[in-house]
SERO-4910 file (N, C-alpha, C, O; in steps of 0.05 Angstrom, whole numbers):
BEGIN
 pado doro    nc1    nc2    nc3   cac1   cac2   cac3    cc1    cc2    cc3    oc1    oc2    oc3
  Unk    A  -2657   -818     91  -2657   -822    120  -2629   -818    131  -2611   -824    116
  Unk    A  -2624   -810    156  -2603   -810    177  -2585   -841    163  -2597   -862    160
  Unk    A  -2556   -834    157  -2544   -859    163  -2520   -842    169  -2514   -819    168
  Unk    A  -2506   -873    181  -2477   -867    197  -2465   -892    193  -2478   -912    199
  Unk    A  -2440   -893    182  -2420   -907    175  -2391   -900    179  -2377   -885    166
  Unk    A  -2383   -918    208  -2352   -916    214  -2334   -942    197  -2340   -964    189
  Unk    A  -2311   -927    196  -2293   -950    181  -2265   -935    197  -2267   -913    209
  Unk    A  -2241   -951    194  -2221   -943    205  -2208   -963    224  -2183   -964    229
  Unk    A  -2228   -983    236  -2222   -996    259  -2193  -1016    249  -2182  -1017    227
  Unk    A  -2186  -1027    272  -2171  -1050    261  -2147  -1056    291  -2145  -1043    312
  Unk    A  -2131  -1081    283  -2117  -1090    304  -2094  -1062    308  -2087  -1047    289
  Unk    A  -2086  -1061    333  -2053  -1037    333  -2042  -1041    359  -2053  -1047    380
  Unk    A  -2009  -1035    354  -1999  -1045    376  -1995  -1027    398  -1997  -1003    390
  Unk    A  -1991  -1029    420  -1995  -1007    441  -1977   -993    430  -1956   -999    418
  Unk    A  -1991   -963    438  -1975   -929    431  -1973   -929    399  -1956   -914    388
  Unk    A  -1995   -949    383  -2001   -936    351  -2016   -920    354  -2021   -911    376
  Unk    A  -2031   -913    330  -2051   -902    316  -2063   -913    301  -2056   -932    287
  Unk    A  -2092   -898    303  -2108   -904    277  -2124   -880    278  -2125   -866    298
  Unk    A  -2141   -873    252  -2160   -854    249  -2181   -866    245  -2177   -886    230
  Unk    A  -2205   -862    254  -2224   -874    251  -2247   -850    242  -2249   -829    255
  Unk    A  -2265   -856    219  -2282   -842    201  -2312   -840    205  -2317   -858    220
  Unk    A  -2327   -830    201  -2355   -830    207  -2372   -818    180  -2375   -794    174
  Unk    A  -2379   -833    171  -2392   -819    139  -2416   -817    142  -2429   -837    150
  Unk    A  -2429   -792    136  -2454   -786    145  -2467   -781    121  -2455   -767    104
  Unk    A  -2496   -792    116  -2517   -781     98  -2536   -781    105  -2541   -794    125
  Unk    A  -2555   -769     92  -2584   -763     95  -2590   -731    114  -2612   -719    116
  Unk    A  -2558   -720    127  -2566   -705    134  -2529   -691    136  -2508   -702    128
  Unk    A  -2532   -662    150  -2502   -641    138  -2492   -647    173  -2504   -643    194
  Unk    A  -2462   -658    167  -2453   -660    201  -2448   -634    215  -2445   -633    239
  Unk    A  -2447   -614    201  -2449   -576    205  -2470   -576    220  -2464   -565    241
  Unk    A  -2496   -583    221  -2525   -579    238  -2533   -599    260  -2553   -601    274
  Unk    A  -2507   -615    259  -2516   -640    285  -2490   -645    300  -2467   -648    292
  Unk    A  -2499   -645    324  -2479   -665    340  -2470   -687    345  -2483   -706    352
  Unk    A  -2438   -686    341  -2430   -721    328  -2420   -727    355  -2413   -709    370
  Unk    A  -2420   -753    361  -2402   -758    381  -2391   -785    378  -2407   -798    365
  Unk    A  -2375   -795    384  -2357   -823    389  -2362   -836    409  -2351   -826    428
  Unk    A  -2375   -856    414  -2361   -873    435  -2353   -906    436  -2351   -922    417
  Unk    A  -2351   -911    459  -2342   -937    454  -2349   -958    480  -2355   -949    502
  Unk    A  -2347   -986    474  -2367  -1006    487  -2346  -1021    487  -2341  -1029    465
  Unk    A  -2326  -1031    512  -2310  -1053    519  -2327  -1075    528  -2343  -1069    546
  Unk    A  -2327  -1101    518  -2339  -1127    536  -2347  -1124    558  -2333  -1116    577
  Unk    A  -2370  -1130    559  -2373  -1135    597  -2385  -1109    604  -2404  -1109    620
  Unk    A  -2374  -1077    590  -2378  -1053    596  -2400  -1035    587  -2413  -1040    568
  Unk    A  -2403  -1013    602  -2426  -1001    580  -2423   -980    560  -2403   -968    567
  Unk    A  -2431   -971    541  -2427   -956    530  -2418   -931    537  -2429   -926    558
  Unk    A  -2401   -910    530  -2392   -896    546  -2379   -872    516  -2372   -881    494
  Unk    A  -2380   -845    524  -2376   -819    511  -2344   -817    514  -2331   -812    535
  Unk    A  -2336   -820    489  -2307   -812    476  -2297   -781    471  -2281   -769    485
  Unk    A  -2308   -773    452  -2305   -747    445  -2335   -732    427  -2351   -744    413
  Unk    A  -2335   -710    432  -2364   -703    412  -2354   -676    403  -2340   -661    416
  Unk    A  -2365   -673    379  -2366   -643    367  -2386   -633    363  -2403   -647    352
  Unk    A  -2392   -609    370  -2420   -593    369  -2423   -579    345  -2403   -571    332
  Unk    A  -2447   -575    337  -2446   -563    309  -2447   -531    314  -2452   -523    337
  Unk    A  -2445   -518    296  -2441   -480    294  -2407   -475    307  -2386   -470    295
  Unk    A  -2412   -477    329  -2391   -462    345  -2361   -487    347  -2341   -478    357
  Unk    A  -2362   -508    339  -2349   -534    343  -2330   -529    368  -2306   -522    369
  Unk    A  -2352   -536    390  -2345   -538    414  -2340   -569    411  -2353   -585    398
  Unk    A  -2313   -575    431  -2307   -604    432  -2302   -621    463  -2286   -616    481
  Unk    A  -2317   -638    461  -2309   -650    487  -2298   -683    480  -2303   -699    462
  Unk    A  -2277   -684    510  -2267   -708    506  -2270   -728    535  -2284   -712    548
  Unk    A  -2267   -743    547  -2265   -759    563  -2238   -759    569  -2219   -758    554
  Unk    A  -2239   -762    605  -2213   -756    609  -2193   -784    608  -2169   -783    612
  Unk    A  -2204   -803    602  -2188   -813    588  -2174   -823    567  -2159   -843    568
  Unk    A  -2181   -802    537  -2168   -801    524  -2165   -770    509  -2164   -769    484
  Unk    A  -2164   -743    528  -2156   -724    531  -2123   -721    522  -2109   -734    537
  Unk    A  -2110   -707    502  -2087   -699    495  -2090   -725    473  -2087   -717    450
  Unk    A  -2094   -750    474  -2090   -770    460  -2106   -770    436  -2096   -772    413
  Unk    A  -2130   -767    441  -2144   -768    414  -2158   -742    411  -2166   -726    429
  Unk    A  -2160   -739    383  -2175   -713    364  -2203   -711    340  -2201   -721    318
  Unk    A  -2230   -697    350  -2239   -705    341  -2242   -691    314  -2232   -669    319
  Unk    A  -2248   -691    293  -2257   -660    270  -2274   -671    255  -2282   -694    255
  Unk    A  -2282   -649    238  -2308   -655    217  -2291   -639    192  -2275   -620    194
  Unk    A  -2299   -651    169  -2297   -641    151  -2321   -641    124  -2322   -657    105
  Unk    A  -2345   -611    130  -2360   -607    124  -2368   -621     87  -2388   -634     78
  Unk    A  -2345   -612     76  -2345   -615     41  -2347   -647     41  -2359   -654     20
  Unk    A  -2339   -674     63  -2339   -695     52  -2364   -699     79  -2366   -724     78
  Unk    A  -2373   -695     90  -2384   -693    114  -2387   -721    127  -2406   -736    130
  Unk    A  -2356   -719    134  -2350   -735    144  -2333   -730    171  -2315   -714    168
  Unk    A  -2336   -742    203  -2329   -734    220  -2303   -760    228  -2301   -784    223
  Unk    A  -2288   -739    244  -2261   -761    248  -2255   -764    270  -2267   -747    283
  Unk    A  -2244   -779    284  -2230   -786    313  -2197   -799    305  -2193   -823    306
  Unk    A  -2183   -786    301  -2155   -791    318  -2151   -802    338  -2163   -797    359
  Unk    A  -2132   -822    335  -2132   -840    365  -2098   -838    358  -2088   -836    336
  Unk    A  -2085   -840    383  -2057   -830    383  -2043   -843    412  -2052   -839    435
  Unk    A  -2025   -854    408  -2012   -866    429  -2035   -890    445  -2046   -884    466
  Unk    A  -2039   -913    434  -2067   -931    439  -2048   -944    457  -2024   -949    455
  Unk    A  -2071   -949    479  -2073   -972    498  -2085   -994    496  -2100   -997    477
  Unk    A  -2082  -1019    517  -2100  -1037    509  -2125  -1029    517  -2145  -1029    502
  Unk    A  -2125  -1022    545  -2151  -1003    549  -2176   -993    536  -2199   -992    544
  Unk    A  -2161   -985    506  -2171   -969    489  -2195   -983    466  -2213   -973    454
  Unk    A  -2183  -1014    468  -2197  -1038    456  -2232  -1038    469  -2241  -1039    492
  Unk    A  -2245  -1036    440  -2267  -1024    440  -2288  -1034    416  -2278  -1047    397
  Unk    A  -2306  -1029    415  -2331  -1023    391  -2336  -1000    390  -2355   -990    403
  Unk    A  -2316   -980    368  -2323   -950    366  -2351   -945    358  -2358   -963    343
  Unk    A  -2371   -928    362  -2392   -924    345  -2390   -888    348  -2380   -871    363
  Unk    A  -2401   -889    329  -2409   -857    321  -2440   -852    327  -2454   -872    328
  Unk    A  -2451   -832    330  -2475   -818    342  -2482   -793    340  -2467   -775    348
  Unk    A  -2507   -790    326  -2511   -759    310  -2542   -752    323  -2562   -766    325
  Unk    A  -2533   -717    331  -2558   -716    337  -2567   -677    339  -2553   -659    348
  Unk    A  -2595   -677    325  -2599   -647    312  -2601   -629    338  -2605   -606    333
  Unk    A  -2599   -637    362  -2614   -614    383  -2576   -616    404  -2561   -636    409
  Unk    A  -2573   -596    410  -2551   -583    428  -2566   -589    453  -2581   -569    453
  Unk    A  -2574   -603    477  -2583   -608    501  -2564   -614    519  -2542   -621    514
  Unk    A  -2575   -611    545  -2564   -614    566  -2539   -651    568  -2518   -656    581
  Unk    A  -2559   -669    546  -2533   -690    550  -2519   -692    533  -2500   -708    532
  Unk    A  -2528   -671    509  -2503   -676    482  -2488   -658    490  -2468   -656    476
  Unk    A  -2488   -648    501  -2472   -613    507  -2452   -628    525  -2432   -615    530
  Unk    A  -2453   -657    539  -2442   -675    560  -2434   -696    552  -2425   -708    572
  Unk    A  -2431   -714    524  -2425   -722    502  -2438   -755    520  -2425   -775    523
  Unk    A  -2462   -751    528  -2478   -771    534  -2495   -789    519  -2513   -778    506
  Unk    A  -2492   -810    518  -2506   -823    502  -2528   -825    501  -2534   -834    479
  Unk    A  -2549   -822    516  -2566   -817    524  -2581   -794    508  -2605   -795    504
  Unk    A  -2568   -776    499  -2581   -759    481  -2576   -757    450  -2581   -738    435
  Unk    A  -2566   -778    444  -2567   -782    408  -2584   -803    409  -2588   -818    428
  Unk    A  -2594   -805    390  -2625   -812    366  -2604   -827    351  -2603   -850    359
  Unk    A  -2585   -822    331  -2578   -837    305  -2551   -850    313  -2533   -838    324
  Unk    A  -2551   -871    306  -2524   -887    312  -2517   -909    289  -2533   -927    282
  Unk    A  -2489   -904    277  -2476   -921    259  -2473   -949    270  -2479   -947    294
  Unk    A  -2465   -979    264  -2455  -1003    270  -2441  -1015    285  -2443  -1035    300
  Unk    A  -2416   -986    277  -2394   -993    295  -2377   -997    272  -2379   -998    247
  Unk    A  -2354  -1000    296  -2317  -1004    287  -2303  -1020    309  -2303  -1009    331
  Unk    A  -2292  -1041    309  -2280  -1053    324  -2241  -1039    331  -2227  -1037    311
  Unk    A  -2234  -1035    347  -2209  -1024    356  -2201  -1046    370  -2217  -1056    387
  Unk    A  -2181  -1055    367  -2157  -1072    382  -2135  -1064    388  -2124  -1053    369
  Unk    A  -2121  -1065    411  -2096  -1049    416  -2082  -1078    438  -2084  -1084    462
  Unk    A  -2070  -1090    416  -2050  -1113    429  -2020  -1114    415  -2011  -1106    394
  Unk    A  -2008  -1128    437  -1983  -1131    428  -1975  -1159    413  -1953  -1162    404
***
């Protein structure tokens, strides 16, 4: 079956880093659309960055555009998010989200159109 497992999270002080991981089985992250997002308290869930499968078209949110990077790396098929220069802002419940069909809301890195979703990763960005 579909699973999804992020790891990576953890406390960082404004303008660190962290990479955060997405390990996929039961199915090849090459044939699905991954995307990132993230859920601040109080907030709703909301589209980070996504990569499209075939063509790895990438979208990001413009607020963390230049800052964070997303990639896949097919042989461990495992998908990544780069986070670079963190805010507190940025303090979150990362989750990852996989999904086999290219549509009008994955193509828009909407949540609304993934089916499979990992646990989560908690991100902190304090001083």
């Amino acid at each position: 079956q579909v699973q999804l497992v992020e790891s990576g999270g953890g406390l960082v002080q404004p303008g660190g880093s962290l990479r955060l991981s997405c390990a996929a089985s039961g199915f090849a992250v090459k044939d699905y659309v991954i995307g990132w997002f993230r859920q601040a308290p109080g907030k709703e869930r909301v589209g980070v960055s996504c990569i499209h499968s075939r063509e790895l078209r990438t979208v990001y949110a413009a607020s963390v555009k230049g800052r964070f990077t997303i990639s896949r790396d097919n042989a461990k098929n495992t998908v990544y998010l780069q986070m670079n220069s963190l805010e507190p802002e940025d303090t979150a419940v990362y989750y990852c989200a996989a999904d086999p069909l290219i549509t009008v809301q994955t193509a828009a890195c909407s949540r609304e159109g993934f089916d499979y979703w990992g646990q989560g990763t908690q991100v902190t960005v304090s001083a």
